[in-house]
C-alpha positions as CSV (number, residue, x, y, z in Angstrom):
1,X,139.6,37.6,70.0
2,X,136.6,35.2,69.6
3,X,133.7,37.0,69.6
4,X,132.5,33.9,71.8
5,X,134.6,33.3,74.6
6,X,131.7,30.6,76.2
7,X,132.5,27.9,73.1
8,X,135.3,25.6,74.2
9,X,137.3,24.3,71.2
10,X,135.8,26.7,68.8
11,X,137.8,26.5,65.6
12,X,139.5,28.6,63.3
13,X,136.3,29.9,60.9
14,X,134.3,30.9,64.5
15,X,133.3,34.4,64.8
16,X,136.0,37.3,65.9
17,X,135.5,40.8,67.5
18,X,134.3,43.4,65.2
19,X,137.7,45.7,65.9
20,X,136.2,49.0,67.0
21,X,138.4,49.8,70.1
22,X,142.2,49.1,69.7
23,X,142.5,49.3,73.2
24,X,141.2,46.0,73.2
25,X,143.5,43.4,73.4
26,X,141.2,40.7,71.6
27,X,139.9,43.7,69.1
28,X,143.4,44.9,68.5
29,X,144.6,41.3,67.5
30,X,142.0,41.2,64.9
31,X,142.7,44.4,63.5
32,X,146.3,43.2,63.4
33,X,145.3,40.1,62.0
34,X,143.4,41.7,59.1
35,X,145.6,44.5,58.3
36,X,148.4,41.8,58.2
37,X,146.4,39.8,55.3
38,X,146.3,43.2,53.2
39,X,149.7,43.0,53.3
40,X,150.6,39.4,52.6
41,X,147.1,37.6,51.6
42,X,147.1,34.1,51.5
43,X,150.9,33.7,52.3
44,X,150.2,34.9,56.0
45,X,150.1,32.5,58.8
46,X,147.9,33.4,61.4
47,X,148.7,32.0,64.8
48,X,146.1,32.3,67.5
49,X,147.9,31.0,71.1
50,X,145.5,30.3,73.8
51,X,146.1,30.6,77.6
52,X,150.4,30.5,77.1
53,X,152.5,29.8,80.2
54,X,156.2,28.7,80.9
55,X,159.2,29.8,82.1
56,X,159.5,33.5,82.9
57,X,155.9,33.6,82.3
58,X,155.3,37.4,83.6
59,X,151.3,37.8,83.5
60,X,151.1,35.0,86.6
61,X,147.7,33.7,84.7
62,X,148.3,30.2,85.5
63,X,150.9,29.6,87.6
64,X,148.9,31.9,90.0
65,X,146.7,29.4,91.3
66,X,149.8,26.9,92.1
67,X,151.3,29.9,94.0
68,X,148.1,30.8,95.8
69,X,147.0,27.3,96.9
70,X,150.0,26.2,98.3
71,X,150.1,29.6,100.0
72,X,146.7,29.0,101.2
73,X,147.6,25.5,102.9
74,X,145.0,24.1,104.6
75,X,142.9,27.5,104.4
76,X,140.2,28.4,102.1
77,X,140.8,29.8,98.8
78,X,138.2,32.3,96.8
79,X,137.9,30.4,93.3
80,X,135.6,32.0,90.2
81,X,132.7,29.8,88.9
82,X,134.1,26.8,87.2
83,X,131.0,25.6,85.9
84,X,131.4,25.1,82.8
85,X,134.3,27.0,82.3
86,X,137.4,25.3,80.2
87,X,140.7,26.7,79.6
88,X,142.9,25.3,76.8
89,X,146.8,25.8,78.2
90,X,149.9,26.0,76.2
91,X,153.4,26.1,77.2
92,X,155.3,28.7,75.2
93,X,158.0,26.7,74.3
94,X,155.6,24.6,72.8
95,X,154.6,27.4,70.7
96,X,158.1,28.4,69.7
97,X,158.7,25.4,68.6
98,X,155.3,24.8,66.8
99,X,155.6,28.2,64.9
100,X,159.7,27.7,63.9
101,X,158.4,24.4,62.1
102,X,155.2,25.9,60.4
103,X,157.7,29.1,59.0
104,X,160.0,26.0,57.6
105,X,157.0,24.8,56.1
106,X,155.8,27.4,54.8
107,X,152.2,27.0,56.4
108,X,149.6,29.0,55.5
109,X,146.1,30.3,57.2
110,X,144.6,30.9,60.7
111,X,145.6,28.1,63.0
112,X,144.5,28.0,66.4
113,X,147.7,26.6,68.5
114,X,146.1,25.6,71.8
115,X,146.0,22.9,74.4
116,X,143.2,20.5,74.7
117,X,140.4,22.3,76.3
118,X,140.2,21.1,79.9
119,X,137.5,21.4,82.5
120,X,138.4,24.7,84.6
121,X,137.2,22.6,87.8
122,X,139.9,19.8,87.2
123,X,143.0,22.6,85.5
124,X,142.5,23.8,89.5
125,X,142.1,20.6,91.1
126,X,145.5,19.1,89.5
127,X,146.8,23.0,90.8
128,X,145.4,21.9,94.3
129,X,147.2,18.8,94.3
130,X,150.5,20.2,93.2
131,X,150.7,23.1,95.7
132,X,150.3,20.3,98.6
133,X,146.5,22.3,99.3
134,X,144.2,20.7,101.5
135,X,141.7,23.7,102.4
């Protein structure tokens, strides 16, 4: 949804897609986002979730690399680049939770609800050390 996915920790007023093709996720959430404010201006709350995981998780984006490396053993594993690469994890129930108190609230705006924005390199080496992985 940011139109720069290279900024770690970018904050709420950073630049979005331009919505042109809804079959974009990203794109799509913007459009969502702005038709959404239309509706309700300035009493919407805009969430913006980063990397979610958790129970039941069922797109296997983070718990992937637990599964994969403990697989893997003592065998080589194919990684992307992690230079400078970050990912900022959430757990959904984190989320949940976050969002039920904001509605009581009555919180207002775009809010990014992420983790802290943690070094690709060491997300997978803690993964590595989980799974029991000494390739």
């Amino acid at each position: 949804m940011y139109a720069n996915q290279q900024q770690p920790a970018a904050n709420e007023d950073a630049a979005v897609y331009e919505p042109r093709d809804l079959g974009d996720y990203g794109q799509a959430k913007v459009a969502a986002e702005r038709t959404s404010e239309q509706v309700l201006g300035e009493r919407l709350l805009i969430a913006r979730p980063g990397l979610i995981t958790g129970p039941k998780d069922p797109t296997d984006r983070f718990s992937y690399w637990v599964s994969r490396l403990a697989l893997a053993g003592a065998a080589q594993v194919l990684t992307p680049a992690v230079q400078g690469r970050y990912v900022q994890v959430i757990d959904v129930r984190d989320v949940a939770a976050w969002i039920i108190d904001a509605g009581q609230r009555e919180l207002q705006g775009v809010v990014n609800v992420v983790g802290t924005p943690r070094p690709l390199a060491d997300v997978l080496d803690t993964a590595a050390q989980v799974a029991g992985f000494t390739g």
